[in-house]
MARBA-41597 format. One record per residue: residue in three letters; x, y, z of N, C-alpha, C in turn. Coordinates in steps of 0.001 Angstrom, whole numbers, plus 500000, padded with zeros to 6 digits. Each point is the difference from the previous one (the first is absolute). Layout:
# MARBA-41597
alaXYZXYZXYZ...
***
This chain:
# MARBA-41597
unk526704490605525252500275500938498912498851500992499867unk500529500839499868498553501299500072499992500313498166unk498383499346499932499178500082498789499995501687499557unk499976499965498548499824501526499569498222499973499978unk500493501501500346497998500610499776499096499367499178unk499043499315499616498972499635498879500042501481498859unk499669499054498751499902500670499075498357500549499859unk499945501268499696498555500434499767499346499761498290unk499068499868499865499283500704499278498606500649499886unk499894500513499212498607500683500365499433499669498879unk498321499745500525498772499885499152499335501016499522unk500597500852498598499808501014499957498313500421498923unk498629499507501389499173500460499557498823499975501018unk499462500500499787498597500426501104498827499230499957unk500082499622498674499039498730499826499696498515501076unk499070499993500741500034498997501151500464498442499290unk498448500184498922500016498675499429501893499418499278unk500475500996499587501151499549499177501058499753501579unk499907500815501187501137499632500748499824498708500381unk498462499736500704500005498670500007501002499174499247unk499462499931498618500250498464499055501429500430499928unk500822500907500055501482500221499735501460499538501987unk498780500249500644500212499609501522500247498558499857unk498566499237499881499973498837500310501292499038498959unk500136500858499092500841499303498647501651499955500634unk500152501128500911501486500332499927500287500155501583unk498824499369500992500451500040501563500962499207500154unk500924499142499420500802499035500414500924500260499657unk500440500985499177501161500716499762500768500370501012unk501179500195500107500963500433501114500233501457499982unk498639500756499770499743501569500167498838500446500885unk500817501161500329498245501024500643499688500367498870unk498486500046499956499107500429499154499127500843500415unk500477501588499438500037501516500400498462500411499085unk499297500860500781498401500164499237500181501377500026unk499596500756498986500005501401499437498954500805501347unk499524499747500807499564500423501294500957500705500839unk500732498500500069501272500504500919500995501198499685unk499687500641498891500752501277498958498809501180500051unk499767500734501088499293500852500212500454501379498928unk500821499922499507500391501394499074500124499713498763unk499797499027499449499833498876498471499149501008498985unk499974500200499009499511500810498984499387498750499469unk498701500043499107499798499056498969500172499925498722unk500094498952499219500818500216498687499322499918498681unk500173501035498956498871500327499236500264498615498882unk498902499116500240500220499659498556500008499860498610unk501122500621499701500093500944498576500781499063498719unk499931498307500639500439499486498774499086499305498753unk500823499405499126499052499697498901499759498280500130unk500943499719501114499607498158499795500313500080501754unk499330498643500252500099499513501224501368499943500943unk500965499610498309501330500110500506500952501265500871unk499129501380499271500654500954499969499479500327501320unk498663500197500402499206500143501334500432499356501297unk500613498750499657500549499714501109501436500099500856unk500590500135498892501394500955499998500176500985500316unk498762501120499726500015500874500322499804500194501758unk498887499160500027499579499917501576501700499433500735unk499976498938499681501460499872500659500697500328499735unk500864501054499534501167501080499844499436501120501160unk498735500367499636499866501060501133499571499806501321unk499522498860500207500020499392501521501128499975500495unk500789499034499303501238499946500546501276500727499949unk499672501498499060500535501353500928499600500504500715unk498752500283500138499367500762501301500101499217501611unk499815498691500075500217499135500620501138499805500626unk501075499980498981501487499609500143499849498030500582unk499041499520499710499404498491500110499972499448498392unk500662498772499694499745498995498948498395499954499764unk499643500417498955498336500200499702499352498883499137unk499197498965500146499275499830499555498650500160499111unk499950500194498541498790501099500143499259498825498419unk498895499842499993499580499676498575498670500860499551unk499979499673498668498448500823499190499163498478499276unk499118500146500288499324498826499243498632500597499150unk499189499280498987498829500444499743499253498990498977unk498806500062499670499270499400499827499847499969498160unk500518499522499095499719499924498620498961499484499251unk499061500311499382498959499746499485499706499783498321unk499629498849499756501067499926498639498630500465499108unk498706500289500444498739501012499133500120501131500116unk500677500791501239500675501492500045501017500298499289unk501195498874499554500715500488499257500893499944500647unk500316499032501225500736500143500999499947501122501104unk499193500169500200499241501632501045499260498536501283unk500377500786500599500808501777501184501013499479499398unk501096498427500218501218500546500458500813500620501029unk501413500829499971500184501032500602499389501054500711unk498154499997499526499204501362500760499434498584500665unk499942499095500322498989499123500737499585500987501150unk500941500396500641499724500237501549498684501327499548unk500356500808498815499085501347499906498862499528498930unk499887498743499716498975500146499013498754500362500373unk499428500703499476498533500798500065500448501489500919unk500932500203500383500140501014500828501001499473501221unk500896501173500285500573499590501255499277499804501140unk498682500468500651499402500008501159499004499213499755unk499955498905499126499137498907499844499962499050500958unk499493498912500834500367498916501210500311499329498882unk500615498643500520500009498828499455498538499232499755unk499343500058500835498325499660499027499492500733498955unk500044501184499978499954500769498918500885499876498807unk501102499806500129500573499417499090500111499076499182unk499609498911500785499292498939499669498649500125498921unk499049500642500328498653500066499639500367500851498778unk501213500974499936499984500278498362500626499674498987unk500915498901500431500756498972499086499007499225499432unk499168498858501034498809499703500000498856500159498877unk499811501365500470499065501071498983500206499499498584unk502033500240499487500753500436498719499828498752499291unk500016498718500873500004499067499803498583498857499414unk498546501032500632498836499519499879499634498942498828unk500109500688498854500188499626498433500446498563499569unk501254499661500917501081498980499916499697498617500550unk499380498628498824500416499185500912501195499627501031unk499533498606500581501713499820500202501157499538499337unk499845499769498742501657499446499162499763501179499750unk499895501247500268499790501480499076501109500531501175unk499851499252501296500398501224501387501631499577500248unk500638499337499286501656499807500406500465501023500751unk500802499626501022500405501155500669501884499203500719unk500540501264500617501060498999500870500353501299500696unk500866499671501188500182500806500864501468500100499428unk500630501087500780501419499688499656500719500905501233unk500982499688500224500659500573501370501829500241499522unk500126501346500488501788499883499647500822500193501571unk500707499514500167500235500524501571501766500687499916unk500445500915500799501065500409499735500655499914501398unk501479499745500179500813500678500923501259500690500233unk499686501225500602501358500893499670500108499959501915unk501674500549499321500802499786501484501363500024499788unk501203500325500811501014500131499772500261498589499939unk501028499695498785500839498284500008500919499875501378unk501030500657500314501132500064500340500078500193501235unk500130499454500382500073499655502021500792500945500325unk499627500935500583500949501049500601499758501374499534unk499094499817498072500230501241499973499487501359500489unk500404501344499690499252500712501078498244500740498915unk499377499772500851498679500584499153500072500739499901unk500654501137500672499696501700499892500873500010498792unk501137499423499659500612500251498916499700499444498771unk499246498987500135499451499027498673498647499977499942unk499610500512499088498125499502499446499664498686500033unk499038499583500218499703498772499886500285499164498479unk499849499063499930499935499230498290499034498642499979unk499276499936498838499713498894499689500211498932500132unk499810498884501232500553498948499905499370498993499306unk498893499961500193499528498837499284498073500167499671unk499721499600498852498841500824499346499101497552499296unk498996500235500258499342498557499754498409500560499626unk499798498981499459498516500283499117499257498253500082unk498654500128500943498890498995499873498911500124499403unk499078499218499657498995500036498895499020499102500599unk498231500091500054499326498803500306498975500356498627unk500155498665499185498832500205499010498569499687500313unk498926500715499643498542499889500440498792500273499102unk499137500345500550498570501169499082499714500105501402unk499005501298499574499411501177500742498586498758500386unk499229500525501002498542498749500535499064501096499464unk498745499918500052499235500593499345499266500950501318unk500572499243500955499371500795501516501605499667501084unk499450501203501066501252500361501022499372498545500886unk501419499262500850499595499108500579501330499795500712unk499946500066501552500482499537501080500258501398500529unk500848499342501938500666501068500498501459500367500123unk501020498561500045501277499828499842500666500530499208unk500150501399499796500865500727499193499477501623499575unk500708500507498989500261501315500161499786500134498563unk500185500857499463499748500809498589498865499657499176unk500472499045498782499241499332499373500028498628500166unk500738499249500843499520499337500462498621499073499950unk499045500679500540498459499708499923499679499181498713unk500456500751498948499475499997498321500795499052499270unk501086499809500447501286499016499400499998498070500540unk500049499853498523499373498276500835501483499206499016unk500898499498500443501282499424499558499719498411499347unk500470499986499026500142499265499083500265498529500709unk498546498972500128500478498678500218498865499959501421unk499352501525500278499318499920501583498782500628499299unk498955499472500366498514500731500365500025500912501359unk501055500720500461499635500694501259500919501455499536unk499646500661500545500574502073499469501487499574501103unk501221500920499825500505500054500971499994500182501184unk498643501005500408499210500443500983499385498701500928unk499468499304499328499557498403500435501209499004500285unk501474500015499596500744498863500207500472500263501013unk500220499154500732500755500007501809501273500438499345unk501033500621500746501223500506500403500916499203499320unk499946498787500409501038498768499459500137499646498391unk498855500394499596499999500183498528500230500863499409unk499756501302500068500271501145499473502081499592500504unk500144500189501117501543499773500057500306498921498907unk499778499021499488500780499308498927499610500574498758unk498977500894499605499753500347498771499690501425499491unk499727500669500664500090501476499933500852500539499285unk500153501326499351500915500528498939501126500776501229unk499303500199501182500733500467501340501355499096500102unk498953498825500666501072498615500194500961500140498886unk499803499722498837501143499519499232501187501120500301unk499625501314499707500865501134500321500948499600500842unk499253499787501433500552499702500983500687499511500156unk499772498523499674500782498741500177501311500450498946unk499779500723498624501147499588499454501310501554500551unk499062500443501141501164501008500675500423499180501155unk499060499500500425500598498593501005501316499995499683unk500069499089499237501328499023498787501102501251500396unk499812501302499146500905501068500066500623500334501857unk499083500178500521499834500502501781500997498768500801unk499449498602499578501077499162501311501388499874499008unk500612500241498998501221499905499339500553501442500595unk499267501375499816501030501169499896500049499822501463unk499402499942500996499328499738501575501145499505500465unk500593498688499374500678499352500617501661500753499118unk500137500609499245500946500094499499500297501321501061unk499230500732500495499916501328500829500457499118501313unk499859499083500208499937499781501749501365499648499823unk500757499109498966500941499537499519500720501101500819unk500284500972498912500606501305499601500181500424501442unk499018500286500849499756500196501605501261499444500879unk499661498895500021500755498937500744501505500108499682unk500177500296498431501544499923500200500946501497500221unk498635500635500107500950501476500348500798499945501657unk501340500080499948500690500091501503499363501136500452unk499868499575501734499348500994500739501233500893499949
***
């Protein structure tokens, strides 16, 4: 019997560290998993929303028109409960857009000097979105993409009083999770995958991904050639 084509989706972000942990989460899926590289004419997408929710929706609605690929896309950021909940939504620009991630670090850090640690509560939070046509067959040029399915993870923590490790990306360094003496930056791979505000995202699009996955292959199979 001749199998239909694999289903795509795409990892719709440039971020190394995030393709990783979203790769390793979802390689066993019965999809290709398409990288915004491979889309040499891709525009990038402004993010102009007011919650995590809206940012990532946004990213995946417009990936996955420009694309004409099922998009994967999330926004996550860093809440600080002595900022007032800051960055937030600006995590990625706090102090400036052309700041590194050590620098970034060093002025959270800075904001933070003042603050013991029951002073430094913090939690990460991650929303992940995916848009894509439902309907097996239908035609993209004629249909916009839609919302399929939208999930929200959380890791509660405080901020460390100093940057510490290399295993990871953003703030990372500064973020030490509730129950560990080590930053996320310091925990091996295997841990951050069960507890990360990433992971949870993930996993609970998991749940969503092998039900619609299999309801799509379903749908596949019983169309007469």
């Amino acid at each position: 019997m001749i199998q239909p084509p694999k289903l795509e989706i795409l990892i719709a972000t440039r971020n190394r560290g995030k393709i990783r942990e979203i790769r390793k989460m979802l390689h066993s899926l019965p999809v290709r998993l398409r990288s915004l590289d491979e889309f040499a004419e891709v525009s990038a997408v402004e993010e102009i929303g007011v919650s995590y929710e809206e940012n990532a929706s946004l990213k995946a609605l417009s990936y996955a028109k420009q694309t004409g690929v099922c998009a994967l896309a999330d926004d996550s950021g860093l809440e600080v409960e002595a900022l007032g909940g800051a960055p937030g939504v600006f995590s990625a620009r706090f102090g400036g857009d052309h700041l590194s991630d050590s620098e970034r670090n060093a002025k959270l850090l800075t904001a933070l000097s003042d603050y013991c640690e029951s002073k430094r509560a913090a939690r990460f939070v991650c929303s992940m979105a995916l848009a894509g046509w439902s309907l097996e067959g239908q035609e993209i040029e004629s249909s916009g993409p839609q919302l399929l399915a939208l999930t929200r993870g959380g890791c509660e923590g405080f901020i460390a009083t100093d940057a510490h490790g290399e295993n990871g990306f953003g703030f990372d360094p500064v973020f030490t999770p509730t129950g560990y003496h080590a930053t996320f930056a310091d925990l091996p791979n295997e841990v951050k995958a069960r507890i990360s505000h990433r992971a949870h995202a993930i996993a609970a699009m998991r749940v969503f991904l092998d039900s619609w996955l299999l309801s799509v292959q379903l749908d596949r199979l019983s169309v007469p050639p």
